[in-house]
C-alpha positions, 0 to 999 in steps of 0.5 A: 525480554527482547524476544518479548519486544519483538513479538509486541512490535511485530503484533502491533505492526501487523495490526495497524496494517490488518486495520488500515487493510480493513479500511479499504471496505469504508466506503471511499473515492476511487483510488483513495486507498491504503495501499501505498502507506501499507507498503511503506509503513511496512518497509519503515517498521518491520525489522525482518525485511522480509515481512515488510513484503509479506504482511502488507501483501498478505493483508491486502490480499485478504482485504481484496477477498472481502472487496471483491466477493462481498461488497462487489460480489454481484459482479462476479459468477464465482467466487474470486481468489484474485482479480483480473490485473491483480498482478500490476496492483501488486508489482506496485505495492512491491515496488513501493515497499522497495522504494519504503525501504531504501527512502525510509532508512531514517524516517523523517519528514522529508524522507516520508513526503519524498517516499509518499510521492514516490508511491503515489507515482509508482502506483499511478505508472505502474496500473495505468501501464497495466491497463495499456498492456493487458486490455484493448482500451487503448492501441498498443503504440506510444500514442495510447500509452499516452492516451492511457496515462492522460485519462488516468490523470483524474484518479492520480489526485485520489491516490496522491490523497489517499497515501498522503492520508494513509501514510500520516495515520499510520506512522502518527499512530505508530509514533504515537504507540511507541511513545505511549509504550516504549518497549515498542522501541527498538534500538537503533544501531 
């Protein structure tokens, strides 16, 4: 009967995720996006760590397929398996799972506030780093890391929302199913 359990939850879990991954082809703002409540939802529910890293990641990337070869396919010659800078986007997502699993031990108001700020952050820190880095926008001083951080200032708002959206509708409904099924319940030791 446990195994059963396990199975349910992990199904359920997986699924919520594949849904919210699905949601990034809702047509949406900039930076208003799943990503951060994916990565800490993941870290707060899955009792196996390691699929707190894979399924989000896993989920994502599939979305980034349908993102990026059928709804923005006409900017592309061929078909792509992952984008230019994909690499700062997903070293994030990682680093919030991480900061999900250290926040989200207990998950309660203050912990989900304080790990969904930190996502927004981690997320703004890290892709804006990347663009400095990796392309020629900007001089490869402090003075255009600045630069880079000021203009990406407007899409942090966007991003603030979208985890603080994202991260209420997937815990609440996560809550919600385990309190409508309670063998979605796992024992907490």
């Amino acid at each position: 009967m446990e195994k059963k359990k396990i199975d349910l939850r992990f199904s359920v879990i997986s699924s919520i995720l594949l849904l919210a991954a699905i949601s990034r082809l809702i047509p949406h703002p900039s930076n208003f996006s799943p990503i951060g409540g994916m990565a800490l939802f993941g870290a707060a529910y899955y009792s196996k760590k390691y699929w707190a890293f894979i399924i989000p990641v896993l989920t994502m990337w599939l979305s980034d397929l349908v993102v990026n070869n059928v709804v923005y396919g006409q900017y592309f010659p061929q078909f792509v398996w992952f984008y230019e800078g994909y690499y700062w986007t997903y070293s994030a997502f990682l680093l919030i799972t991480l900061v999900g699993l250290v926040l989200l031990k207990r998950i309660k108001l203050k912990n989900l506030l304080a790990a969904t700020l930190s996502a927004s952050l981690i997320f703004y820190l890290v892709s804006n780093f990347g663009v400095w880095f990796s392309t020629n926008m900007y001089p490869k001083n402090i003075s255009g890391l600045i630069a880079c951080y000021v203009a990406g200032l407007p899409f942090l708002k966007n991003t603030l929302m979208g985890d603080f959206v994202y991260t209420t509708v997937l815990f609440g409904l996560f809550e919600y199913a385990v309190r409508s099924i309670p063998t979605l319940q796992l024992k907490r030791i």
